[in-house]
C-alpha positions as CSV (number, residue, x, y, z in Angstrom):
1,X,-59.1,39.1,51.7
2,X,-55.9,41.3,51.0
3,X,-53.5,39.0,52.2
4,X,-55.5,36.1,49.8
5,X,-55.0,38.5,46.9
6,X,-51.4,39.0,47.7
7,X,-50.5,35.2,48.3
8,X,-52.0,34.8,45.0
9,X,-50.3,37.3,43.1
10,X,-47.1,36.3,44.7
11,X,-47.7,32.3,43.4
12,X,-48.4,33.6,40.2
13,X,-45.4,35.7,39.6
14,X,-43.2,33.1,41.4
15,X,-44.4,30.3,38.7
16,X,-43.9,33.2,35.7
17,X,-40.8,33.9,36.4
18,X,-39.5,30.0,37.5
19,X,-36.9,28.4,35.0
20,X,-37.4,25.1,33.6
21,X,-35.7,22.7,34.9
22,X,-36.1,19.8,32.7
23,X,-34.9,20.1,29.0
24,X,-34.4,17.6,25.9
25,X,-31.4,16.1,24.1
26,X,-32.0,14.9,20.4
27,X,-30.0,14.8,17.4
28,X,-29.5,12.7,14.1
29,X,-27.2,9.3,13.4
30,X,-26.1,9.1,9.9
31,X,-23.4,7.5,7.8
32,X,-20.4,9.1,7.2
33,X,-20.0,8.1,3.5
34,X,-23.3,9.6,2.3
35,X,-24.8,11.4,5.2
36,X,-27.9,9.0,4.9
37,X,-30.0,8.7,8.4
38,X,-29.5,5.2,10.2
39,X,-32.4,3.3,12.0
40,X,-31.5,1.0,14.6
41,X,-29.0,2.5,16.3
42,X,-28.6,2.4,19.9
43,X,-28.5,5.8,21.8
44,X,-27.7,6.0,25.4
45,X,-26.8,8.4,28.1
46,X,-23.4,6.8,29.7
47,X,-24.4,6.0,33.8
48,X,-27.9,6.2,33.4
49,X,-30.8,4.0,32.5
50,X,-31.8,6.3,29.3
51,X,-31.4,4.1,25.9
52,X,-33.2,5.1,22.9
53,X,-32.8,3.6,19.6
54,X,-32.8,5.9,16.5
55,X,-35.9,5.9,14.0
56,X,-36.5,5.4,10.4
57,X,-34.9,9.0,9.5
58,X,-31.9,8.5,12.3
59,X,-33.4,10.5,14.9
60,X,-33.3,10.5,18.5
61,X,-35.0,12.4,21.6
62,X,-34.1,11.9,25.0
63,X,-36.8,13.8,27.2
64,X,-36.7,15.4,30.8
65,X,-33.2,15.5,31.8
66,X,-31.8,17.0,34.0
67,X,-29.1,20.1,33.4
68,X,-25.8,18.6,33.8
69,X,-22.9,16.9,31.8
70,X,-23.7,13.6,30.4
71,X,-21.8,11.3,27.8
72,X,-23.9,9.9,24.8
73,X,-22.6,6.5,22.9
74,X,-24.1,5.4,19.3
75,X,-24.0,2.0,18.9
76,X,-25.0,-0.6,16.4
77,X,-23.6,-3.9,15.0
78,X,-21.1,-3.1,11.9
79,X,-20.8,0.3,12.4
80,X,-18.2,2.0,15.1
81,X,-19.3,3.3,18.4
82,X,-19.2,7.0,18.4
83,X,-19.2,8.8,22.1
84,X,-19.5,13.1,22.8
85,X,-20.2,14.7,25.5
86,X,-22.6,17.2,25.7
87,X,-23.8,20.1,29.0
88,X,-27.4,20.7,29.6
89,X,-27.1,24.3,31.0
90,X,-30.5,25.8,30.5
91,X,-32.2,24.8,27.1
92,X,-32.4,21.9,24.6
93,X,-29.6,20.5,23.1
94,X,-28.9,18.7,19.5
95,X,-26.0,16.4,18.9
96,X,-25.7,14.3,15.8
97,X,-23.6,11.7,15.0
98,X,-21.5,10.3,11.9
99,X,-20.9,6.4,12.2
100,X,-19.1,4.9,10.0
101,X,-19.1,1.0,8.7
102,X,-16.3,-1.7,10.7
103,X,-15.6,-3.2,7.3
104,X,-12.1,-3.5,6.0
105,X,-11.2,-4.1,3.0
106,X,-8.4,-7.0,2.7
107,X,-5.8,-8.7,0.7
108,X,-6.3,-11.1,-2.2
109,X,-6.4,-14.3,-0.4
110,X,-5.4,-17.9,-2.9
111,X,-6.8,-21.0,-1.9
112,X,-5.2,-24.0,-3.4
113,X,-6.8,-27.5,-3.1
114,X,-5.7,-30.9,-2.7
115,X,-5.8,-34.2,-0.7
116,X,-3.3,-33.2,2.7
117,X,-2.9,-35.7,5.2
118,X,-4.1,-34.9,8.3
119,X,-3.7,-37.3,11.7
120,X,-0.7,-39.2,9.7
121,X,-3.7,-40.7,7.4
122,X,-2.8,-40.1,3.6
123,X,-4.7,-41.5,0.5
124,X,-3.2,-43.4,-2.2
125,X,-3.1,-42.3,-5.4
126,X,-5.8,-43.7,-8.2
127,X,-3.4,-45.6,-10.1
128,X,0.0,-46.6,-8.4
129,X,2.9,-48.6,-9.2
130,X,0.7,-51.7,-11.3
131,X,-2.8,-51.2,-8.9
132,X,-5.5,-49.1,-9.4
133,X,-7.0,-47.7,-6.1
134,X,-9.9,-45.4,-8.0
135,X,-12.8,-47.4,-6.7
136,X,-11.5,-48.3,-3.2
137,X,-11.4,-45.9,0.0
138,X,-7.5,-46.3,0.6
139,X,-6.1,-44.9,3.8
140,X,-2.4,-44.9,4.6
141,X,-1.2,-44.9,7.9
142,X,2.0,-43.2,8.2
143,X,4.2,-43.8,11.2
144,X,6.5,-41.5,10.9
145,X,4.0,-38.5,10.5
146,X,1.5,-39.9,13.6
147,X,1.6,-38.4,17.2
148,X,0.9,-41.2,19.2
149,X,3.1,-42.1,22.8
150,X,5.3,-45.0,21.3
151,X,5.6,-46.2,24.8
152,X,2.1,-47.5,24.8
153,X,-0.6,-49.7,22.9
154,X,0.1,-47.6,19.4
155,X,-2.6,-49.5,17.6
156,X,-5.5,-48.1,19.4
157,X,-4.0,-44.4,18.7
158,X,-3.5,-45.3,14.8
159,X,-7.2,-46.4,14.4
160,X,-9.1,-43.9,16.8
161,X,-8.0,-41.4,13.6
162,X,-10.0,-43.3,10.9
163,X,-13.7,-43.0,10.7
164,X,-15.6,-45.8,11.1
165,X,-13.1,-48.3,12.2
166,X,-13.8,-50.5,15.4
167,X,-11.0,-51.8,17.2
168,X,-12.1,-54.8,19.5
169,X,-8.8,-56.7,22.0
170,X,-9.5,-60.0,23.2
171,X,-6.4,-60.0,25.5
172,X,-6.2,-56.3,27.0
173,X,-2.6,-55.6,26.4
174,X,-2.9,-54.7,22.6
175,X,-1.4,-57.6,21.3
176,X,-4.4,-59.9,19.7
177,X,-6.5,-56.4,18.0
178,X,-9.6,-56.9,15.2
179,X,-10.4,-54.5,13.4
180,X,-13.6,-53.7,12.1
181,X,-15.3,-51.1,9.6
182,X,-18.1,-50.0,8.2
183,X,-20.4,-51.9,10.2
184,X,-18.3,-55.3,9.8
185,X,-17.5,-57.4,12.7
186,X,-13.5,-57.0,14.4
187,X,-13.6,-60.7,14.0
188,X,-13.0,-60.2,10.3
189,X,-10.1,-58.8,9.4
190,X,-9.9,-59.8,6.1
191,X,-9.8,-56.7,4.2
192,X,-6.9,-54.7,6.1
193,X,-3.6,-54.7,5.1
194,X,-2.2,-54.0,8.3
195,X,1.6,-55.0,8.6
């Protein structure tokens, strides 16, 4: 019966007198401009599995780790990633966090508009020379501006750069093309221009 008292008393003052040996880490993320809280953000211990994401007044809690010297990263989309490092010796630690935005402000940027050739296809102008082109979709080929192998069928390369054109060779080398567009047949070529 003595010894049962003293084993008892002995667990008791060995669980008094234990440390704890699990603690907390928790802080606050919030905005560098205007120290308002940021929900959202994701908090994580670097090399572990421990990710929490910040609530509605920026706050985090990791629970039950262990002592020992971790890294914590903020992280959110627009805003910078922030990394400390923080030792867990023997009692609860806070660590907050000032993020700031990834925006930049930049330079006055001019835009100027106008037709621009593009594949060696220009337009011609509504009223040229004694036509007028206004109410007719006018493409102008220009040879001299086109990228296409001049040692080849050239033809086929011209047209593949114009929407809605349908090039159809009856002999295979190039030489007899029709043209087609816009749902036409090749075998009337009527409409083209094409010297």
């Amino acid at each position: 019966m003595i010894w049962g008292v003293v084993f008892l008393l002995f667990c008791l003052s060995h669980t008094t007198f234990a440390q704890k040996d699990r603690y907390n880490i928790h802080g606050k993320v919030t905005w560098s401009r205007n120290d308002k809280p940021v929900e959202g953000v994701e908090v994580s211990i670097i090399y572990t599995p421990n990710t929490k994401t910040t609530d509605k007044n920026g706050e985090f809690v990791f629970e039950d780790i262990k002592p020992g010297d971790y890294s914590i990263r903020v992280f959110t989309f627009g805003y910078e990633s922030v990394m400390k490092n923080v030792s867990v010796i023997d009692q609860d630690v806070e660590v907050n966090f000032e993020i700031d935005s990834l925006t930049q402000e930049l330079e006055k940027v001019t835009v100027r508009g106008g037709r621009e050739s593009s594949f060696g296809l220009t337009h011609l102008q509504s009223v040229e020379d004694a036509a007028i082109y206004a109410g007719k979709k006018t493409e102008v080929i220009s040879m001299d501006r086109i990228a296409a192998n001049e040692a080849t069928d050239k033809s086929r390369q011209v047209f593949a750069g114009m929407a809605g054109v349908h090039v159809w060779e009856s002999d295979g080398s190039g030489i007899q093309i029709d043209i087609g567009a816009r749902g036409l047949s090749p075998k009337r070529s009527a409409n083209f221009n094409t010297r």
